[in-house]
C-alpha distance (Angstrom), angle and dihedral (degrees) to the residues before:
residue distance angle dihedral
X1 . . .
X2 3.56 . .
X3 3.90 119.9 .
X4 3.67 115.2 -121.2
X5 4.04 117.2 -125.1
X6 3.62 130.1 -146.8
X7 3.87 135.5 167.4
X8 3.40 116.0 -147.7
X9 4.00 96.3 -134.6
X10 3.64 86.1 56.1
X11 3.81 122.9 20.7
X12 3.88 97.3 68.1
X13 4.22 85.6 163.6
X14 3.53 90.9 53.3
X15 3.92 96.2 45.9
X16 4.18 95.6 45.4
X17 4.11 80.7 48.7
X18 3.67 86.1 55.5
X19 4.09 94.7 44.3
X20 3.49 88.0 47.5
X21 3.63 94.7 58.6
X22 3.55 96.8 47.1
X23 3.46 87.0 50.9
X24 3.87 97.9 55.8
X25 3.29 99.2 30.7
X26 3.90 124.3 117.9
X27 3.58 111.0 -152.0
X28 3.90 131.2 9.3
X29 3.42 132.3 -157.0
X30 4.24 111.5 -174.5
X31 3.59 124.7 -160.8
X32 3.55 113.5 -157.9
X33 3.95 149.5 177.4
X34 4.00 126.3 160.1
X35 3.81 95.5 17.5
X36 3.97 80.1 132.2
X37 3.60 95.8 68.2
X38 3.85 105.9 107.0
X39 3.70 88.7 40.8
X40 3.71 87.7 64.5
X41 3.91 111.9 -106.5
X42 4.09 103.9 129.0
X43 3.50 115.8 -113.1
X44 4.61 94.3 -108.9
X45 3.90 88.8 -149.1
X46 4.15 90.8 69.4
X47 3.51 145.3 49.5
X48 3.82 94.0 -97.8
X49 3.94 102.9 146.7
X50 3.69 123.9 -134.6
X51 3.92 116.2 -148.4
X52 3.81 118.7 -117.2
X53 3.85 85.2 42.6
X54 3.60 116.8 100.0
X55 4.12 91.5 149.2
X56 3.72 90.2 73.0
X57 3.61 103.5 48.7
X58 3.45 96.9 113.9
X59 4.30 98.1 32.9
X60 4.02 131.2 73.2
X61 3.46 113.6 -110.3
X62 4.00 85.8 -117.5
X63 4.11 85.6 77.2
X64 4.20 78.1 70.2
X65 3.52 95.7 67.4
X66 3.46 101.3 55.5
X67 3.77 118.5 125.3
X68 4.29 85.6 -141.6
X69 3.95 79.1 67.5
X70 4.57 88.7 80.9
X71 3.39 102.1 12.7
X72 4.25 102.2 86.0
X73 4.23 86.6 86.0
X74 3.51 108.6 93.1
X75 4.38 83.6 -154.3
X76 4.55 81.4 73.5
X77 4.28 95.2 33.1
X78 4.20 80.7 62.1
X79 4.31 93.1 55.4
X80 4.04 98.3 25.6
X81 3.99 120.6 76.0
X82 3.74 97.3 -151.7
X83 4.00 134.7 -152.2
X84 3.91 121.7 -133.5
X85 3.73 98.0 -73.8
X86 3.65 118.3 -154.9
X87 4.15 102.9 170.1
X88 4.08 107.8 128.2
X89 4.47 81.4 -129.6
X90 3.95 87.7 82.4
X91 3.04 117.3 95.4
X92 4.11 97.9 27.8
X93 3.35 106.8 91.4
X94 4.63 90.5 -166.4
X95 3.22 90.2 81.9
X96 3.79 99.6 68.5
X97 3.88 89.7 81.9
X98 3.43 87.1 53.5
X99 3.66 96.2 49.5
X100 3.92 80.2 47.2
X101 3.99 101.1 48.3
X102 3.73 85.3 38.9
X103 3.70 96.3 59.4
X104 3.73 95.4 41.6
X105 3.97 92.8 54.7
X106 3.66 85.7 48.1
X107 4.13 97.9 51.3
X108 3.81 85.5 45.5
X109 4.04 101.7 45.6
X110 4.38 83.3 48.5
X111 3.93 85.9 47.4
X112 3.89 85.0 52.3
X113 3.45 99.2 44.0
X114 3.81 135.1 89.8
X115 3.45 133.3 -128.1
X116 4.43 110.5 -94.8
X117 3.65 117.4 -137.7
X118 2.97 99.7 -94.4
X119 4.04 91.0 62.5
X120 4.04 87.8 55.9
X121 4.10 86.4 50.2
X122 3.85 88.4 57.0
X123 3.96 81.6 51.2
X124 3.56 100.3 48.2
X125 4.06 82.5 40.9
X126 3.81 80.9 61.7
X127 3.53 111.3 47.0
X128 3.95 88.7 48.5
X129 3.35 88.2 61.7
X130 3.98 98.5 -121.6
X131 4.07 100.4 107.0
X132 3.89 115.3 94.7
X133 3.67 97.4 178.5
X134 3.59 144.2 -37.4
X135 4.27 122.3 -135.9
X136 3.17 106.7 -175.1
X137 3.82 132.7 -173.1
X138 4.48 88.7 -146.3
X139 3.90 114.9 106.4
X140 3.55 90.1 -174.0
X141 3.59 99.7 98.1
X142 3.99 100.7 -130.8
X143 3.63 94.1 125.7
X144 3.90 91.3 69.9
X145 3.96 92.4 38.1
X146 3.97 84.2 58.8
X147 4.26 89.2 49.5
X148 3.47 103.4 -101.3
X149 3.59 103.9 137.7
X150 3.74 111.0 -121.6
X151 3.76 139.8 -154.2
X152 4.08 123.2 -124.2
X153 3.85 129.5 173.4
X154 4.06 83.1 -105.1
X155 3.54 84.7 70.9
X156 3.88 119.6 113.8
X157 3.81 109.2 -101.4
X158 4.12 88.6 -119.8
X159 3.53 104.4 66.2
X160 3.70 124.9 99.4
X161 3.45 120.5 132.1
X162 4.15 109.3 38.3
X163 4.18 83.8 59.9
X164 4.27 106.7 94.6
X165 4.09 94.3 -175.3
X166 3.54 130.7 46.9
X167 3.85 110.4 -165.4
X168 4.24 102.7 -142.0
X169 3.57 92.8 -168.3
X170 3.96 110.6 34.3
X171 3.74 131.0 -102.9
X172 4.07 137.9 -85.0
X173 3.68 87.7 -131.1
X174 3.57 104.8 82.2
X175 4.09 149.5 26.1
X176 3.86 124.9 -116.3
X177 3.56 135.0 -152.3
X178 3.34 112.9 -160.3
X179 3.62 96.2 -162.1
X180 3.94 99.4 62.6
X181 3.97 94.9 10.6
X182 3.86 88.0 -123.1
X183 3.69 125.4 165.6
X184 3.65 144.3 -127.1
X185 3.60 154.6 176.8
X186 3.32 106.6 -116.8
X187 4.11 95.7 -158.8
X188 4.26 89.3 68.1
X189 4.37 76.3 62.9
X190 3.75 99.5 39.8
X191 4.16 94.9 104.7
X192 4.10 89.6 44.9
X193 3.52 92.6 44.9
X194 3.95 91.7 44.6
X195 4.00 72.0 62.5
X196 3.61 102.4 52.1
X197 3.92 90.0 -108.7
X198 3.37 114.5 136.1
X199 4.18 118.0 -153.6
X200 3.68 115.5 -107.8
X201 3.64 109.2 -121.1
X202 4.00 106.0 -99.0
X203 3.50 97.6 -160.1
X204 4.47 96.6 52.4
X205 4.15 82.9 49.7
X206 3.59 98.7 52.7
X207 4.50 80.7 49.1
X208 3.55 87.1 47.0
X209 4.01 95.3 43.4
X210 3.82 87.8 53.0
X211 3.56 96.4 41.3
X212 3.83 80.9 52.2
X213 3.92 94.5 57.1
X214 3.91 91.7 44.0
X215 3.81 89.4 54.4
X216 3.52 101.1 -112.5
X217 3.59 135.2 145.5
X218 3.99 104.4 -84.6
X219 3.55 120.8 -147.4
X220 3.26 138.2 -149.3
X221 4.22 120.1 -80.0
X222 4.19 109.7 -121.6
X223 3.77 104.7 -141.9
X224 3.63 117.6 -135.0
X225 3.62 133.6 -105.3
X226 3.33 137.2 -166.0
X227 4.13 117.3 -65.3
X228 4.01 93.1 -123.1
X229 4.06 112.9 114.5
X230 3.52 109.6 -120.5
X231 3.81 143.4 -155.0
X232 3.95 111.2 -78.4
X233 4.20 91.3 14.9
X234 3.60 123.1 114.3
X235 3.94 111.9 -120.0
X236 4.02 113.1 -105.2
X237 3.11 96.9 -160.1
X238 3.73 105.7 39.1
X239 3.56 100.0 114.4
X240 4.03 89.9 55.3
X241 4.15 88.4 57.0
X242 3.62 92.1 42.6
X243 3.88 86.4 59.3
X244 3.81 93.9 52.6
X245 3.65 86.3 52.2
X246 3.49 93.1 52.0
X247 3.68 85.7 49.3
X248 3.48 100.6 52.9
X249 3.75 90.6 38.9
X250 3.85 94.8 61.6
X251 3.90 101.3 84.2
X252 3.66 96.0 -105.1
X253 2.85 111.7 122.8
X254 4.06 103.0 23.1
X255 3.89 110.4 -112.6
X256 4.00 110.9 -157.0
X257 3.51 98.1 155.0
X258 4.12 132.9 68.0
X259 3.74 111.4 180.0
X260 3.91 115.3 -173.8
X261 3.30 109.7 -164.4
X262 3.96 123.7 -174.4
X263 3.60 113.6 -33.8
X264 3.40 128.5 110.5
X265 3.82 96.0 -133.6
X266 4.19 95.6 -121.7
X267 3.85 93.7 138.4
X268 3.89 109.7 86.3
X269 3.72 91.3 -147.5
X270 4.07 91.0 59.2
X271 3.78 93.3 43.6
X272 4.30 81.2 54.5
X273 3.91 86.0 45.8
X274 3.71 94.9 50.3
X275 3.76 95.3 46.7
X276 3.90 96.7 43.0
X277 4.04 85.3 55.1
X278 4.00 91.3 43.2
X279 3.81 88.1 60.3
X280 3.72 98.7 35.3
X281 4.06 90.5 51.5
X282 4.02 89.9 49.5
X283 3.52 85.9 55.6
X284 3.77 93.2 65.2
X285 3.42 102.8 40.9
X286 3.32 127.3 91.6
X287 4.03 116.9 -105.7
X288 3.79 89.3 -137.9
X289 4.10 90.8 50.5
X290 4.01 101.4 99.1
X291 3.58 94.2 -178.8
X292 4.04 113.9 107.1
X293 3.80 115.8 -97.5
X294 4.60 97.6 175.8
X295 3.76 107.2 61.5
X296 3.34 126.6 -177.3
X297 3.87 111.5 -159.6
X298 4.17 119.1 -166.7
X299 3.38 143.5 105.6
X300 4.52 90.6 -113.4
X301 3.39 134.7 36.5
X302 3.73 110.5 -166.1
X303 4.22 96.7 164.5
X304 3.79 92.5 55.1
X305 3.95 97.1 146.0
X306 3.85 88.9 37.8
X307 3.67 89.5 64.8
X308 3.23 107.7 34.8
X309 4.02 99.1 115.3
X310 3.71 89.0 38.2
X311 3.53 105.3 59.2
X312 4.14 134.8 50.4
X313 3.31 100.0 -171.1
X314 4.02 147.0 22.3
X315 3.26 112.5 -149.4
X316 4.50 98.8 -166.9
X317 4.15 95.0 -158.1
X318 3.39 150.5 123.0
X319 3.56 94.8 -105.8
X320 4.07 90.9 -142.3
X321 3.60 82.1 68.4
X322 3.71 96.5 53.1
X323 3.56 88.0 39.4
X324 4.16 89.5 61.5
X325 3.65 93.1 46.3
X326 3.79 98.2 42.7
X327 4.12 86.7 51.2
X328 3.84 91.1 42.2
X329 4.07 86.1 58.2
X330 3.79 98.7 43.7
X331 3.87 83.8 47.9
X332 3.99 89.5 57.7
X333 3.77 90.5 38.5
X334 3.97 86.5 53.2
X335 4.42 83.1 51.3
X336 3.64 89.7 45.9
X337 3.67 96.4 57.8
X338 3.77 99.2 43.2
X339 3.71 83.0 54.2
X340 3.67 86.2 53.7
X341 3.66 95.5 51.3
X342 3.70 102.6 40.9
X343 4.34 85.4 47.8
X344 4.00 103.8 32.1
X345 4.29 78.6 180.0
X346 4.02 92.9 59.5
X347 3.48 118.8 113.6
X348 3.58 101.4 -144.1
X349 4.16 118.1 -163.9
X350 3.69 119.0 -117.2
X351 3.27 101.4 -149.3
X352 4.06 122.4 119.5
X353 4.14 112.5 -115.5
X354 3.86 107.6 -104.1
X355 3.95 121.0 -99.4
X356 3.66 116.5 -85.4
């Protein structure tokens, strides 16, 4: 099956068949990465520099998340059971105040920031009662700043459903042990982080203090780091996102709409996310619907042949500009139907507003 291409500047058919789906469809599921762009959190898969940062001039921000980056104190080899690491930060134990300043410029440039278009889409997605759920590949946060309600370890262990977005890889917003799994703010830390200190965890030396009193061997206290999942760590909380997958996987409620926004699908579990939707979503359309139900939203598409059953359409865009036009059409669709309501006798047009 061969995926169909449009550019927004130019395919106008393409783009009003995309509207219109989005506008009849049922439920959504989005899968996203880099949707923070324009609100100025780099994209980690480029060379995007960050100001303040001379030391990675000549890296990708992607050398940043590597789980090497913490792991040269013996105090975190004691609580962590580590993968063959390979990443050249290893053994050189400067660049943990780098990891450290690093991370605490990012947490405060998200707290800064606003939520894109594209965020307030999700929103509007939401309270019209078409958006599922959103997992999405961002640790930045934005999704909750726009209202989406969003899941975090600290959630209780029950809830599935009333959560919109599912975080895959963590959150700026807090520190992790991942001895006791306790939580923190990471803003109380933001000036001893700025240092390249990393918190003790407070929770393993109250253990250790008591284990201390009842004249027991103490151990060592892991500090905490940052609760973003890294490259080369095992996912904490991958059983908890499996379950939402499950969940929205089930049939209930009906899915008819995959929307890949922005990443370039390098993780293997998002490629398995994207393709377990894909089918599910089939599934509940029907087999005389033409109309494209897997859409693939960026501006490059460098897996093309990979792909090509999974995906209907390619829509080649900044998806800020999608994300102005789709709003723009659910905001005439919303005019449409009061018209309808206050007039039950109007004849109201079908057709979806043009692209701006």
């Amino acid at each position: 099956m061969l995926i169909t291409k449009c550019s927004f500047s130019t395919e106008v058919v393409h783009m009003q068949s995309l509207l219109s789906v989005i506008l009849n469809a049922k439920g959504i599921v989005v899968i996203c990465a880099g949707i923070s762009v324009a609100a100025g959190i780099p994209d980690f898969r480029s060379k995007q520099r960050i100001p303040g940062f001379p030391e990675l001039a000549q890296r990708k921000l992607k050398d940043m998340f590597q789980i090497s980056m913490i792991t040269a104190s013996t105090t975190v080899l004691r609580f962590w059971v580590l993968p063959t690491l390979s990443s050249y930060f290893i053994q050189d134990q400067t660049q943990r105040p780098l990891f450290g300043r690093f991370y605490a410029s990012l947490a405060q440039k998200s707290e800064d920031s606003q939520p894109t278009l594209f965020h307030k889409l999700l929103k509007t997605l939401d309270d019209c009662g078409k958006l599922v759920r959103v997992y999405t590949q961002n640790i930045d946060g934005l999704e909750l700043k726009a209202g989406l309600s969003t899941y975090h370890r600290t959630c209780p262990q029950n809830v599935l459903q009333p959560l919109r977005c599912i975080p895959l890889h963590g959150t700026l917003q807090y520190l992790y042990c991942q001895s006791c799994h306790a939580v923190e703010g990471i803003k109380v830390h933001q000036d001893g982080l700025m240092q390249g200190i990393f918190p003790s965890c407070g929770t393993c030396h109250r253990k250790q203090e008591s284990r201390s009193m009842a004249g027991k061997r103490v151990q060592s206290v892991p500090m905490m780091v940052p609760d973003v999942i890294l490259y080369g760590q095992e996912h904490p909380d991958a059983q908890r996102i499996a379950e939402f997958q499950t969940q929205d996987l089930s049939g209930a409620p009906i899915i008819d709409v995959l929307l890949v926004v922005g990443t370039g699908m390098h993780v293997l579990g998002t490629q398995r996310m994207i393709r377990d939707f894909a089918r599910q979503v089939r599934q509940s359309r029907r087999p005389s619907d033409p109309s494209p139900c897997v859409i693939y939203l960026n501006l490059d598409f460098k897996q093309q042949k990979k792909w090509e059953s999974t995906f209907d359409l390619w829509v080649q865009a900044d998806c800020q500009l999608v994300a102005n036009a789709m709003l723009n059409a659910l905001k005439d669709e919303g005019v449409k139907r009061q018209k309808s309501l206050a007039d039950p006798d109007l004849v109201v047009p079908d057709e979806v507003g043009g692209v701006e």
